[in-house]
N, C-alpha and C positions, 0 to 999 in steps of 0.2 A: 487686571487680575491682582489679589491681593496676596500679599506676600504674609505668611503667619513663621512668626519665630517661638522655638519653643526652646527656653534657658539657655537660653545665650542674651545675654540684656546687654552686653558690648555693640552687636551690633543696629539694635532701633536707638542707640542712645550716639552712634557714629552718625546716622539717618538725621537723626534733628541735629549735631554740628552740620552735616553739608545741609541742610536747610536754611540753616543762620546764616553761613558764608554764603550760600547763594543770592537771599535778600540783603546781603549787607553787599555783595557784589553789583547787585541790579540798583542801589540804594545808590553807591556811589558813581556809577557808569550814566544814571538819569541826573544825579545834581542837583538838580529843583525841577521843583511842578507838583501840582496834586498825585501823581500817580508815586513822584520822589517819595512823599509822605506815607506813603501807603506800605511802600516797600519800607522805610525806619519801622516803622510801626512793628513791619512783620517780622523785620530781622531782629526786633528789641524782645518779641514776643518769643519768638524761637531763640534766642540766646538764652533768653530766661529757661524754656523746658529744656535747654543742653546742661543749662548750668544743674538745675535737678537733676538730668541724667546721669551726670558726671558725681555729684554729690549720693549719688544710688551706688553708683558704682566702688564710689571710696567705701559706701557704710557695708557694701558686701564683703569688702576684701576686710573688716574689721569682724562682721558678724557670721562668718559662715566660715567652719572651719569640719578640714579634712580627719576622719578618722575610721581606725580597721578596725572589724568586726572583735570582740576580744579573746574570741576562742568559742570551743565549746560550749554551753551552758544549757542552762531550763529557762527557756523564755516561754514569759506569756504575754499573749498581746490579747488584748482587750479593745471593743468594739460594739457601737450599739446594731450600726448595720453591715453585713457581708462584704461589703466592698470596701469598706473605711480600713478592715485590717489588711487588705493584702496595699492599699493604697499607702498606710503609713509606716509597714514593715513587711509588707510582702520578701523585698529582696532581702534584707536580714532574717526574716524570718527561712526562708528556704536556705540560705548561707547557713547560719544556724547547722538548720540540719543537714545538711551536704556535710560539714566538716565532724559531724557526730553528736551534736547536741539534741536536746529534747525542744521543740516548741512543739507547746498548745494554745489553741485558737478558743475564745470566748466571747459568743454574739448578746447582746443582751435585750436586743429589742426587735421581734419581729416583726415582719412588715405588715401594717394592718389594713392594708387593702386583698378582697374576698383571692383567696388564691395562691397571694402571693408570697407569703412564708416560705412555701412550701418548697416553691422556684425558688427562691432568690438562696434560702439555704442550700438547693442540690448545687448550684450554681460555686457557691462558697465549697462545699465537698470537691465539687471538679476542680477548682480552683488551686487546693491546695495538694489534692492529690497529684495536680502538677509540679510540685515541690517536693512531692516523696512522701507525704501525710498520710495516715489514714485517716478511715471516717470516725475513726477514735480517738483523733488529736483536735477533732472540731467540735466544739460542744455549744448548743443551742438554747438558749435559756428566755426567760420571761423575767427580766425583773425592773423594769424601766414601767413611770406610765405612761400611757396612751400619748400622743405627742401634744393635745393640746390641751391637756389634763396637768390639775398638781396632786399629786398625791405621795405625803411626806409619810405616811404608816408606809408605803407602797416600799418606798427608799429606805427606809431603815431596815426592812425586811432585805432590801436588795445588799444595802451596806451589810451586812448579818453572813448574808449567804456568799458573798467578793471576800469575805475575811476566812470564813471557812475554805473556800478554794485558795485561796494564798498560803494556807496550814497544811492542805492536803499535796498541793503540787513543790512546792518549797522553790521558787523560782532565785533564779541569781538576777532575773532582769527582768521588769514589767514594762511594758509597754502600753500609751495608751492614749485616745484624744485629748487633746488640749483643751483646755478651758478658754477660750477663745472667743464664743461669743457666735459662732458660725450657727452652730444646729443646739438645739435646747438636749437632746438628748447625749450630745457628746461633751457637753458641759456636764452633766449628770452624772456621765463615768469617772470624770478626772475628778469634779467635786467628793464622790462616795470615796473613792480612793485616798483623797484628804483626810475623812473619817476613818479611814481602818489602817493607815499606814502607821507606824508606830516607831519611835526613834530605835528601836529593840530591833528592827529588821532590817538586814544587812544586805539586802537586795537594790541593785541599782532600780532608781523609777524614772519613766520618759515620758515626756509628754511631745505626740505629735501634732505639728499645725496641717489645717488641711485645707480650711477657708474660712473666710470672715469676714467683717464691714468692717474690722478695723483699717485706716490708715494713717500715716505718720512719714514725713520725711527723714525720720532719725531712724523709724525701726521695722519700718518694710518699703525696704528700695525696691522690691521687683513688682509690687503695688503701684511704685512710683513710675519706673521707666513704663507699666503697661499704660496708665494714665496719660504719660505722656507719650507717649507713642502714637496714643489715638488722633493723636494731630495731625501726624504724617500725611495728612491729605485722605483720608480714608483708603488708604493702598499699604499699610500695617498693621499688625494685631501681634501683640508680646501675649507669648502665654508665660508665665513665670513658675516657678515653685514654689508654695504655700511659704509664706513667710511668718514670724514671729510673731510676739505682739509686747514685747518690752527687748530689754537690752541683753537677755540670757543668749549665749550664742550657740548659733543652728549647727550643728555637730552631722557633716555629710559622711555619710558612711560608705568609703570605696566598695565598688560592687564590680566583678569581675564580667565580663564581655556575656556571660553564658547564665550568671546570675541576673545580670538587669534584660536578658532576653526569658527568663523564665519567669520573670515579675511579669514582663508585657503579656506573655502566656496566659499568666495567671489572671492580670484585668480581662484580659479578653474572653472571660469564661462568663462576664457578668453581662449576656447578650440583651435583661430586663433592666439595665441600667446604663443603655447605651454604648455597648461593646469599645467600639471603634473611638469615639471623644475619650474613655477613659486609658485606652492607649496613649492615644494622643496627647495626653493632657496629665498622666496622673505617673507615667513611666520614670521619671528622676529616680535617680540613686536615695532608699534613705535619709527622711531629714528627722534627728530627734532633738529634744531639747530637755536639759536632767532639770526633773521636777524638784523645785521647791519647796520643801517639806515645811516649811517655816511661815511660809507666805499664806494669810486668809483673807483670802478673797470672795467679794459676795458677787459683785459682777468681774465680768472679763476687762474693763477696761472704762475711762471716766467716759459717760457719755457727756458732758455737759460741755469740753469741747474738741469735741470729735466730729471727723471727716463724716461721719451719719446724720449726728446732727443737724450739719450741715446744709446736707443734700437733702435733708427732710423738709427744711423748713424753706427752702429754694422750690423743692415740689411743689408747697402752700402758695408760694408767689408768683410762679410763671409755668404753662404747661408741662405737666409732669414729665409726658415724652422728650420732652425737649432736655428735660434737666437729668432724664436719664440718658440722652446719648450724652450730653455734655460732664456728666458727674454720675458715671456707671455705679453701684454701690447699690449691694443686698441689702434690705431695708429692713435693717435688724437679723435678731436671731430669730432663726426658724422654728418655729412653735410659740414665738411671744415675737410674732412681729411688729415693726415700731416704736419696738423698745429692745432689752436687751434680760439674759439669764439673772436671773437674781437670785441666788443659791438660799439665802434667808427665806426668802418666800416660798421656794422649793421642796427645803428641807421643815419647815418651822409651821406646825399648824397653830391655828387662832388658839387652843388652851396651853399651848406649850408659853411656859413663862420669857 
């Protein structure tokens, strides 16, 4: 039976120390022989994923740091599809308005398969109406393109109309996906938001992680313990909390017993996006990270040498199944897979100078 941990990365990272001690135990109790060998081997092998483990563990207590809600305010959280807002601010979001603040919720891309708009926003209304909203704090928009579409008129029409809601609502906090590199279209929100944000505006901005092919031993340790966890003999599985993608630190937001039960409430309204996994997987306290206003980026992160690259070109040489259970990794952004966002390409059509 497999054992699944969900944020707690102390303990599959304790699992591979008594891993190591066990082989360095059975290592020295044999002495010599081929099987001796086999045990060094193991125990060399398993100190190595402790020592990562343990080096995940330092970089969280550097990069993840505690903070309360700041009061009242106008937040707006921003989102291309229905589940991403209550996933990256749900529980601020509902905190928010429990202590008297105003949030509104803004979806920007609906779901283009026959049908499903339609569900997956009533689904977003339940959702929030479990937090105290109404269906007048949810607003449903069109202004993203199609996913595997570029259309740079499309985005500057979208940028146009993100600036006018920012004027009309007058937010003290925006909230919004990260530019990460996960989904093509949650790049697109943080990116437009790049364009209309203006040093004149005195509103905090957040950008949330939610998933990606980034990894790095410096700046996503809970990427790292799940990687290494998968060793554990197949009898582990780390689920972690989206982690970063540079050295900006993940800012967790204390959420009260009653608030992070009204977030789980809240995923579990999205029954077309797998109710129960997103409980189970997406339920953390708040993580945001304060946008940098200063920073132009065209992609999320260098691909040239990157843990994707990687596993791409490992695909090319030996059975791909194989190098995906051994080197798990979403194969790019989703909508430009096998490569990654590229905001120039995006944003910039062929006559634009």
């Amino acid at each position: 039976m497999k054992l699944e941990v969900y944020f707690r990365p102390a303990l599959p990272v304790g699992l591979l120390i008594a891993a190591a001690c066990l082989f360095w135990g059975a290592f020295l109790a044999l002495g010599s022989g081929a099987v001796a060998v086999v045990a060094l081997a193991a125990a060399l092998f398993y100190t190595g994923l402790s020592a990562f483990g343990v080096l995940a563990l330092l970089r969280l207590a550097v990069l993840e740091q505690w903070h309360d809600w700041p009061g009242p305010g106008r937040l707006l959280i921003l989102a291309p599809h229905e589940d991403d807002c209550v996933i990256s601010a749900g529980g601020v979001g509902a905190l928010n308005r429990r202590i008297g603040g105003t949030t509104r919720i803004v979806y920007l891309a609906p779901d283009e398969a026959p049908g499903m708009a339609e569900r997956r926003a009533a689904e977003a209304r339940a959702a929030w109406r479990v937090a105290g909203l109404g269906d007048d704090d949810v607003l449903h928009l069109d202004l993203l393109p199609p996913l595997r579409q570029r259309d740079p008129h499309k985005l500057r029409r979208a940028a146009d109309r993100l600036r006018s809601l920012i004027d009309e609502f007058r937010p003290t906090a925006v909230v919004m996906p990260m530019f990460e590199g996960g989904h093509v279209h949650h790049d697109m929100v943080a990116a437009l938001m790049g364009t209309v944000v203006t040093g004149d505006d005195r509103f905090d901005v957040f950008e949330a992680p939610e998933y990606s092919p980034y990894a790095s031993l410096w700046y996503t340790p809970h990427r790292i313990v799940a990687l290494c966890s998968r060793w554990l003999f197949g009898l582990v599985t780390y689920y972690g909390p989206p982690d970063g993608i540079d050295g900006r630190p993940i800012r967790r937001y204390r959420l009260a017993p009653d608030d992070l039960a009204c977030k789980r409430r809240m995923l579990a309204a999205f029954e077309s996006q797998n109710a129960p996994s997103l409980v189970a997987t997406r339920s953390y306290a708040d993580r945001l990270v304060s946008f940098d206003r200063n920073a132009k980026r065209s992609v999320p992160f260098d691909f040239r040498w990157s843990y994707l690259r990687f596993a791409l070109a490992m695909r090319r040489l030996l059975p791909p199944r194989l190098v995906d259970r051994l080197l798990p990794v979403q194969l790019g952004t989703i909508g430009r897979e096998c490569s990654l966002t590229d905001w120039s390409k995006e944003w910039t059509t062929a006559r634009d100078p």
